[in-house]
C-alpha positions in Angstrom: 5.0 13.3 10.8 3.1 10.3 12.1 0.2 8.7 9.6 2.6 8.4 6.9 2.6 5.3 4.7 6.3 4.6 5.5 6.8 1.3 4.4 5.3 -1.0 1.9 5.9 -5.0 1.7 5.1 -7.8 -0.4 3.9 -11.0 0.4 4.3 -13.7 -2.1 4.5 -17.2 -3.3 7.7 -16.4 -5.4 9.8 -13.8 -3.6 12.8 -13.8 -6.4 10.3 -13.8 -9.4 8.8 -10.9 -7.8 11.9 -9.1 -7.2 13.2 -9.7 -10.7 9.4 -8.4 -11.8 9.3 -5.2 -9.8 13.0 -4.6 -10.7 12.2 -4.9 -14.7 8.9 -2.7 -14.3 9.6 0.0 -12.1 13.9 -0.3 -11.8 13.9 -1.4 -7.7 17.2 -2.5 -6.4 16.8 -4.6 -3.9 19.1 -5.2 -0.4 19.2 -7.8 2.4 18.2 -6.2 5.1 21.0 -6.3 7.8 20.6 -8.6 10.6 17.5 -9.7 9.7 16.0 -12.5 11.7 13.7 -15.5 11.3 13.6 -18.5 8.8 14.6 -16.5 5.7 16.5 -13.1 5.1 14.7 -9.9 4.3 14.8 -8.4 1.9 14.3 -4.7 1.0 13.0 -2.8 -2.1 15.2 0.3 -2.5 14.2 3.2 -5.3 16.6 6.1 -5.7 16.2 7.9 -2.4 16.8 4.6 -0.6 14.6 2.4 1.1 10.8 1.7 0.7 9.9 -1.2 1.4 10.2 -5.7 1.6 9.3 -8.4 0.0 8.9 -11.7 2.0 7.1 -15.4 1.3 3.7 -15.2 2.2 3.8 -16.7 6.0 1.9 -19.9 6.2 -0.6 -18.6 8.4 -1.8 -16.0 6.0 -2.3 -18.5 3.1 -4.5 -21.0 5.8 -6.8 -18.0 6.1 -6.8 -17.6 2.3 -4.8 -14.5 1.7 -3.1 -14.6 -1.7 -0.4 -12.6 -2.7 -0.6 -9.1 -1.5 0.9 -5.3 -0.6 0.5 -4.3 2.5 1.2 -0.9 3.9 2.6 0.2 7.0 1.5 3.2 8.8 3.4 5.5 11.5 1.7 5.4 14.6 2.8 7.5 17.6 1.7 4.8 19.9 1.3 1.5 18.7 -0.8 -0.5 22.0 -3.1 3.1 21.9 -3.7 2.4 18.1 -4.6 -1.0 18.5 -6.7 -0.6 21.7 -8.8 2.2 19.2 -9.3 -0.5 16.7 -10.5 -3.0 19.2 -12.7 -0.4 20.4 -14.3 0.9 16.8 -14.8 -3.2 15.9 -11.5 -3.8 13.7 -9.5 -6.9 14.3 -6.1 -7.6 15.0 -4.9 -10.3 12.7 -1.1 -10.2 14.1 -0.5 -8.3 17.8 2.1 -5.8 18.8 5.3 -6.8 17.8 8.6 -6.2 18.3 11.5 -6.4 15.6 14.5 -5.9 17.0 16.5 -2.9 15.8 13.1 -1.2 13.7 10.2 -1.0 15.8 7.1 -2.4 17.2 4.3 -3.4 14.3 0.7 -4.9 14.4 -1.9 -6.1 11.3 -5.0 -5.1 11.7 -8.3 -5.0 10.1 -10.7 -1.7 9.6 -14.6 -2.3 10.9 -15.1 -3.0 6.8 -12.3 -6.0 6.4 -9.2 -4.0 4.9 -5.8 -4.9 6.5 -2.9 -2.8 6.9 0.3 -2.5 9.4 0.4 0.0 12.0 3.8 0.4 12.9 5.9 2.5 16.1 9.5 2.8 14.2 12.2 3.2 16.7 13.3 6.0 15.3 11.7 8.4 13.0 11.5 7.7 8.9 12.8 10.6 6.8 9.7 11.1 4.0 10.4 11.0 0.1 9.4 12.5 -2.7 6.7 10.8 -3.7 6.2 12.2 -7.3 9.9 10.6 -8.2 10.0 7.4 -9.8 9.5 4.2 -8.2 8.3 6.0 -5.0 4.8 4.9 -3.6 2.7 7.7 -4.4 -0.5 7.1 -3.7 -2.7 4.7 -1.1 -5.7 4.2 -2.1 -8.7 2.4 0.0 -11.3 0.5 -1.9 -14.3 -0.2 0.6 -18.1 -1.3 1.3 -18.6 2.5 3.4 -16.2 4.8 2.3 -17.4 7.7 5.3 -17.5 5.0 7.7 -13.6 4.1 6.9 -12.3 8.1 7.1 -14.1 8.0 10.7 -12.1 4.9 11.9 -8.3 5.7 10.5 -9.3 9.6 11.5 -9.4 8.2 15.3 -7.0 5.4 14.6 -4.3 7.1 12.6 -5.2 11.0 13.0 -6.3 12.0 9.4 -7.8 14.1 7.9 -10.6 14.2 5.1 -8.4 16.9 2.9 -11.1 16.9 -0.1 -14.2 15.4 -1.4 -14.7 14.8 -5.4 -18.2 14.1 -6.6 -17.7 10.3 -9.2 -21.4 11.1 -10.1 -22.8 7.5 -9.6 -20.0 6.3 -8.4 -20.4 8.8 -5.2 -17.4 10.7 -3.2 -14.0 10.3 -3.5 -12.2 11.2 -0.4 -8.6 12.8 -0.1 -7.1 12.2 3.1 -3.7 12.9 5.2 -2.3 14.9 6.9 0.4 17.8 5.9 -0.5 16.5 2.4 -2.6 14.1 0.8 -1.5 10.2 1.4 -4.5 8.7 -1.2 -8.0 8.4 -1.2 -11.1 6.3 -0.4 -13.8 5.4 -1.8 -16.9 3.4 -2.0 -16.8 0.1 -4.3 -19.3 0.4 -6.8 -21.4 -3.0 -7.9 -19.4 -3.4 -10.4 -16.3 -4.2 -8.4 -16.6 -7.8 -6.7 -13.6 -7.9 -4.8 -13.4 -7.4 -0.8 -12.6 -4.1 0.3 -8.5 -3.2 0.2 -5.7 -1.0 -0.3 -4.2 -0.8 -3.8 -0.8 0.8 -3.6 0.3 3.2 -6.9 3.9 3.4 -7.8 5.1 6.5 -9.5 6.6 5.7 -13.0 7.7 8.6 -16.0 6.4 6.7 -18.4 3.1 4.5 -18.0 2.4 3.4 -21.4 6.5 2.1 -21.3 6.2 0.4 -17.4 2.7 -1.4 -18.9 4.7 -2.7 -21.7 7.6 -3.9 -19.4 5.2 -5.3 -17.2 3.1 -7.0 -20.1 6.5 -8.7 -21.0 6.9 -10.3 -17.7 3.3 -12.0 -17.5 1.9 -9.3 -15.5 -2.2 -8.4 -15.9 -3.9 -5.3 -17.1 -6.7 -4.9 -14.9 -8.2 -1.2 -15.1 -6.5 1.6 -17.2 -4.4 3.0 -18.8 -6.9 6.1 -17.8 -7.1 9.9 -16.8 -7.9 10.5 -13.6 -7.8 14.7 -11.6 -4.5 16.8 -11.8 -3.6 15.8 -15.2 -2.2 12.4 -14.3 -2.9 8.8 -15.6 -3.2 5.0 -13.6 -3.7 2.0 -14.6 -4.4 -1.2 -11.8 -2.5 -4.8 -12.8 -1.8 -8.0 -11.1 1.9 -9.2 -10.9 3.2 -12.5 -11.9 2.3 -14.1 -8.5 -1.1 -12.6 -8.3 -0.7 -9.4 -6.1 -2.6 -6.4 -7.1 -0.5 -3.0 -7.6 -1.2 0.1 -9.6 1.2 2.6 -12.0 0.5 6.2 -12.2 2.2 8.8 -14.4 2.3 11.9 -15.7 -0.7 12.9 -18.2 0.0 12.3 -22.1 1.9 14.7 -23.6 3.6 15.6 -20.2 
């Protein structure tokens, strides 16, 4: 179904110290990908039911407009030039126009009205879905912004989802659920207390969160928020790797 999350790279200053990170944490294997292109092979991240996503250097024009390290998710678009002529029209930006990579599909980075970036990308052909509640599977995308109802309107016309839910934070205001056939993540509002711009943390499904914070801890990684419980019974905590990229664990509740 399109407006799945499909995909999920990394761009970073140190691809192999990343791949020996993510591989330690949350056991990725990782792949060249075959017949890559361009100045350095690909590389994929591959859990147990295959593959989920890259990791690449950071290209040279991110880092002059002062990106560091990041994730960036990919999203299945229908019609890739339709997409981005929506985002255009609803006062996104296009930081990288359509695409083509030869053999995969047609991609674009983009920017919602509120400054988030994500990939929307027209696969060539179509991307069986996982299980997302297995480990090492991406299973939750979650948008941190400056207008939470603002954001479900735009990716509602750009990507054709849904608000599935709405949880009352008390202060904090609404958390959204959104997707489609089934929830893809949530948004929600940054509260003062947050200073950083508005993006998209990416959750990676582990068994054990206390144990994946302890391997993670060993490699140099950061606790930033968490361990904690969040709704359904489940718990997340939000680090930074090695290189500086922002990521987030979530597992089953204590005692689970």
């Amino acid at each position: 179904m399109s407006g799945r999350f499909v995909w999920h790279e990394l761009m970073t200053t140190d691809p192999k110290g990343a791949m020996a990170f993510y591989s330690h944490v949350v056991g990725w294997k990782t792949e060249p990908f075959p017949d890559s292109v361009g100045p350095e092979p690909y590389t994929m991240w591959v859990g147990s039911q295959g593959p989920i996503g890259g990791v690449m250097t950071l290209p040279d024009d991110a880092k002059k407009m002062g990106a560091p390290p990041h994730w960036m998710g990919n999203i299945d678009v229908p019609d890739l030039d339709a997409a981005v002529a929506k985002v255009k029209q609803l006062g996104g930006k296009i930081f990288v126009p359509p695409m083509a990579i030869p053999k995969v599909g047609r991609v674009s980075v983009i920017a919602d009205p509120q400054g988030a970036s994500v990939s929307l990308f027209q696969p060539e052909q179509a991307m069986k879905p996982h299980d997302t509640d297995k480990q090492g599977e991406i299973s939750w995308n979650e948008l941190i912004t400056s207008d939470a109802p603002a954001a479900t309107k735009f990716y509602a016309a750009v990507c054709g989802w849904k608000v599935l839910d709405e949880m009352d934070m008390g202060p904090a205001g609404k958390y959204y659920l959104y997707g489609g056939d089934k929830a893809y993540g949530g948004m929600m509002t940054k509260t003062p207390d947050m200073p950083m711009p508005p993006t998209w943390v990416y959750y990676i499904q582990v068994d054990d969160l206390d144990a994946a914070i302890a391997r993670a801890n060993e490699k140099s990684a950061k606790l930033m928020v968490g361990p904690m419980d969040v709704p359904g019974g489940t718990r997340v905590a939000q680090l930074t790797d090695p290189q500086g990229a922002h990521f987030a664990l979530h597992g089953p509740g204590k005692g689970k």
